[in-house]
C-alpha positions as CSV (number, residue, x, y, z in Angstrom):
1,X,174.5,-79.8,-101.1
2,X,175.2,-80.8,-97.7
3,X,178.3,-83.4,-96.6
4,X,175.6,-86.0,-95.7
5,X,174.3,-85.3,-99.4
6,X,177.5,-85.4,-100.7
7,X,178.4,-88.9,-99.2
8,X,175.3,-90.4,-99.7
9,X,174.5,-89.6,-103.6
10,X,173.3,-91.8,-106.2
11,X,172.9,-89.3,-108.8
12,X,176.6,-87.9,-110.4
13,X,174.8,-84.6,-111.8
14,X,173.8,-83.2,-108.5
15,X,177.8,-84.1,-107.4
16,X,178.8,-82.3,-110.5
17,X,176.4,-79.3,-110.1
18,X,178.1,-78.8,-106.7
19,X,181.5,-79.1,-108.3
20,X,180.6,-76.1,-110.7
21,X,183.2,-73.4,-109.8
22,X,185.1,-75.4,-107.2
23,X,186.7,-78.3,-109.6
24,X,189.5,-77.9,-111.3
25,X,189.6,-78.5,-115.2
26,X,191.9,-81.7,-114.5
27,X,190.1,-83.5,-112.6
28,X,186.5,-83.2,-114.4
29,X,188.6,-83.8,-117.3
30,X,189.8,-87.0,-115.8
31,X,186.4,-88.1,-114.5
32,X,184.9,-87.5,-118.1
33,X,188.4,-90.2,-119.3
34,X,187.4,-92.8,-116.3
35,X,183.1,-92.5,-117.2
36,X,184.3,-93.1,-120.9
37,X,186.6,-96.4,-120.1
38,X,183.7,-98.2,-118.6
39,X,182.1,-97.9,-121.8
40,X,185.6,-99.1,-123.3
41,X,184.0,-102.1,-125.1
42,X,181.3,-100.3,-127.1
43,X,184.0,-97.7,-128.7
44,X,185.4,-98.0,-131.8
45,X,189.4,-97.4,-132.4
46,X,188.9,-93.7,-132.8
47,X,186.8,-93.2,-129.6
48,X,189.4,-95.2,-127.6
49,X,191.7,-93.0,-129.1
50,X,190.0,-90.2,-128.4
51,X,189.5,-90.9,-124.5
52,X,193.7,-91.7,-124.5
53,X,193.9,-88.1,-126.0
54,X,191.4,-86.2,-123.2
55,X,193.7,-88.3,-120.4
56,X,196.7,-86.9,-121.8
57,X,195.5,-83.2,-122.4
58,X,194.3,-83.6,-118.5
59,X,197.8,-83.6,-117.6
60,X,199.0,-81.1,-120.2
61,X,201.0,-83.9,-122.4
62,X,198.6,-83.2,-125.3
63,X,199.5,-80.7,-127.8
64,X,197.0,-78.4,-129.1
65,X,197.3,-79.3,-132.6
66,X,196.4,-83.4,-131.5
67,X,193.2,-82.5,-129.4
68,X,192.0,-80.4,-132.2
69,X,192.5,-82.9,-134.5
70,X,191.3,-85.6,-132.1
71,X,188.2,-83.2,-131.4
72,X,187.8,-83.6,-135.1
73,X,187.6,-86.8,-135.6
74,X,186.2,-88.1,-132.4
75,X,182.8,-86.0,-134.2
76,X,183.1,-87.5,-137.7
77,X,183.5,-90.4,-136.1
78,X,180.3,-90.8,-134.0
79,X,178.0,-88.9,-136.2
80,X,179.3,-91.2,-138.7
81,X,178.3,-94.2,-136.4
82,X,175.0,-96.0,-136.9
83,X,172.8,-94.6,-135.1
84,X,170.2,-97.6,-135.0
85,X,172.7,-99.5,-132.8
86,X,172.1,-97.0,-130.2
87,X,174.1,-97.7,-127.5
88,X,177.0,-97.7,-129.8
89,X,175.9,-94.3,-131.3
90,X,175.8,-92.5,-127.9
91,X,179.1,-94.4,-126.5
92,X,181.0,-92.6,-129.5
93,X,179.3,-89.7,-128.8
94,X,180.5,-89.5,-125.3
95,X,184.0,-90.6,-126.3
96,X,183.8,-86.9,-128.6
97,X,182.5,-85.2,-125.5
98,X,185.3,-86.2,-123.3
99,X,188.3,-85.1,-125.7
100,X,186.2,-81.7,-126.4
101,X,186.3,-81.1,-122.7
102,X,183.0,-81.9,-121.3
103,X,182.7,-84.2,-118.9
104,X,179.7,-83.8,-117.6
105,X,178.0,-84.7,-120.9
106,X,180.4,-87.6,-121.4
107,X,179.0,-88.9,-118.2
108,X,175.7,-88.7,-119.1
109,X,176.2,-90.2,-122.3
110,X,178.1,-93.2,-120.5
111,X,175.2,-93.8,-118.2
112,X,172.6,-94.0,-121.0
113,X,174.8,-96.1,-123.5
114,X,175.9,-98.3,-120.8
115,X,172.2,-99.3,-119.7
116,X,173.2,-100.5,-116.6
117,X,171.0,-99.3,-113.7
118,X,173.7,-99.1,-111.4
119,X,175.7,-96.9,-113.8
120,X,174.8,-93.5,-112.2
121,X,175.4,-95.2,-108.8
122,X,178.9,-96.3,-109.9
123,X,179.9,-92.7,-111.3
124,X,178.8,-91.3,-107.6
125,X,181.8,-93.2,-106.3
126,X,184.3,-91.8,-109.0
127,X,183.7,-88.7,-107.8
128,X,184.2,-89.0,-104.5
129,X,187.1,-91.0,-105.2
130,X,188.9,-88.1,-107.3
131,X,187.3,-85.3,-105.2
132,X,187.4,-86.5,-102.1
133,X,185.0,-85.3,-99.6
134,X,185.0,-81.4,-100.7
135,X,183.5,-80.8,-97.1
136,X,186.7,-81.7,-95.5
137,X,189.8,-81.5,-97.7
138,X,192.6,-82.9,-96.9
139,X,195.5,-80.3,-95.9
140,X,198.7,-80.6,-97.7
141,X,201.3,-82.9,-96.1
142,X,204.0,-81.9,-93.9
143,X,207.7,-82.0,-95.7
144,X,208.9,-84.6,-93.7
145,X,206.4,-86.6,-95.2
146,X,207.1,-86.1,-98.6
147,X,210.7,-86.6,-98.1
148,X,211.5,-89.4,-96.1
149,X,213.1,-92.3,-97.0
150,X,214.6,-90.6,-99.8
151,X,210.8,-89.2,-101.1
152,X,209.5,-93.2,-100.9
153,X,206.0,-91.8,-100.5
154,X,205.7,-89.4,-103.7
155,X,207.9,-91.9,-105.8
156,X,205.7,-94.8,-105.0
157,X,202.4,-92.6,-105.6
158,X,204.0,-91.6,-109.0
159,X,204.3,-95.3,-110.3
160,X,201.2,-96.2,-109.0
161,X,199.5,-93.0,-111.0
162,X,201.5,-93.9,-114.1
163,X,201.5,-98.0,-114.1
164,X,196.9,-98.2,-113.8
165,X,195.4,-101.2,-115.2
166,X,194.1,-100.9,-118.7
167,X,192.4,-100.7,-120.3
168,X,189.8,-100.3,-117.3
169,X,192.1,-97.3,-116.4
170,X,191.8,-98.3,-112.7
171,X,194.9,-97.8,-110.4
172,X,196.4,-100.7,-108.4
173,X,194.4,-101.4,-104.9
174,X,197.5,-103.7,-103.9
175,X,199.9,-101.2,-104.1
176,X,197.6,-98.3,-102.8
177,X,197.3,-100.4,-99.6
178,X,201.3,-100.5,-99.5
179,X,201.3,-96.3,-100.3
180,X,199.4,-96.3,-97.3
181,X,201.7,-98.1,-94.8
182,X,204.2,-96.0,-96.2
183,X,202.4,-93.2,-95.2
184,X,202.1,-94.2,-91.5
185,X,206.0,-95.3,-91.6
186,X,206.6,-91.2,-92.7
187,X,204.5,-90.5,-89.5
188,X,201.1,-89.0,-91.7
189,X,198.8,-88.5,-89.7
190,X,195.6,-88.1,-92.2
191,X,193.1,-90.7,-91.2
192,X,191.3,-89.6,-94.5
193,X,194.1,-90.6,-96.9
194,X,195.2,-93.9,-94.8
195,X,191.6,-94.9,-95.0
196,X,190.7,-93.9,-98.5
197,X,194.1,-95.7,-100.1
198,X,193.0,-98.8,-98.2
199,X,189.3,-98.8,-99.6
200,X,188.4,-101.4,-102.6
201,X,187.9,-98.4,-104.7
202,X,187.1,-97.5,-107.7
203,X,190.4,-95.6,-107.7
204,X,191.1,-93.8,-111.2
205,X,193.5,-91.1,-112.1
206,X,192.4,-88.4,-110.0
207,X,192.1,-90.4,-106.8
208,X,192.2,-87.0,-104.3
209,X,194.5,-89.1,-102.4
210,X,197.3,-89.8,-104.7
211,X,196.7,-86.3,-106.0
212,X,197.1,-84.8,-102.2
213,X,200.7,-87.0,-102.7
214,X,201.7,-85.9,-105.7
215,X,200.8,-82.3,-105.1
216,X,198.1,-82.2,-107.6
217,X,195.2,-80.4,-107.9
């Protein structure tokens, strides 16, 4: 895949085929929680439980123990589901998929129980908003950065990543454009992250952006 290719995409498995072996398990985790919340409406209390579980055990606040047990259930759950209400059926299927770690089957499973045409499209713009553009990374930011103005940048990127909207799961475009002028009043000079923070989004956890802020990978 080319940048051009990359940019341009309107189908998420060719993204995610790229990805293979340069992702980290956190952020296809989290793209797996973000495909499943805009199917929110056609789960059942376990598979919204079951998507809360994956986001945690993205970020290591899972224990093992509850995403087994979550695993568990999340598969009782949809094969128990009737399966003559289709959309339903696969939506708690895909819920399963993301708390057993596979998000590229959870997206797929989103874009079929969704049965929106634009689904696929929409996923395309996840990605790059959580990856980025892979072709040019952005390098990590200078200390100054990070620590002036008693660390206003990473403090305000931290309540931005923990304070989202739910339950879309979508993170604050308001306060991403006011993480921004922060980061010019540090002196960052990243066009990619001033412009990317100021875009309408989607922005999910994962956003490369707030990642590159918060030092996460």
């Amino acid at each position: 895949m080319t940048e051009q290719e990359w940019m341009a995409a309107s189908d998420p498995t060719t993204m995610l085929q790229f990805l293979r072996g340069r992702a980290s398990d956190r952020k296809l985790r989290l793209f797996g929680v973000a495909c499943c919340r805009r199917i929110q409406g056609l789960l059942d209390q376990t598979g919204r439980e079951a998507v809360e579980v994956a986001e945690r055990d993205a970020d290591g606040l899972a224990s093992t123990d509850e995403q087994r047990k979550m695993e568990n259930l999340a598969w009782w759950d949809a094969d128990g589901l009737n399966y003559e209400e289709e959309h339903i059926w696969i939506a708690g299927w895909a819920a399963h998929a993301a708390v057993e770690g596979q998000p590229t089957y959870a997206a797929v499973l989103a874009v079929n129980a969704a049965k929106r045409a634009d689904e696929a499209v929409f996923q395309c713009l996840l990605l790059r908003d959580i990856f980025g553009n892979p072709f040019r990374p952005s390098p990590p930011l200078p200390a100054y950065v990070l620590a002036w103005n008693d660390r206003t940048v990473p403090r305000i990127a931290q309540a931005i990543y923990d304070d989202r909207k739910m339950p879309e799961g979508t993170l604050d475009t308001a306060r991403l454009a006011i993480l921004a002028d922060a980061l010019l009043d540090a002196g960052c000079e990243d066009e990619a992250l001033h412009q990317h923070l100021r875009e309408p989004g989607p922005h999910v956890r994962g956003c490369f952006a707030v990642d590159t802020l918060l030092g996460r990978e």
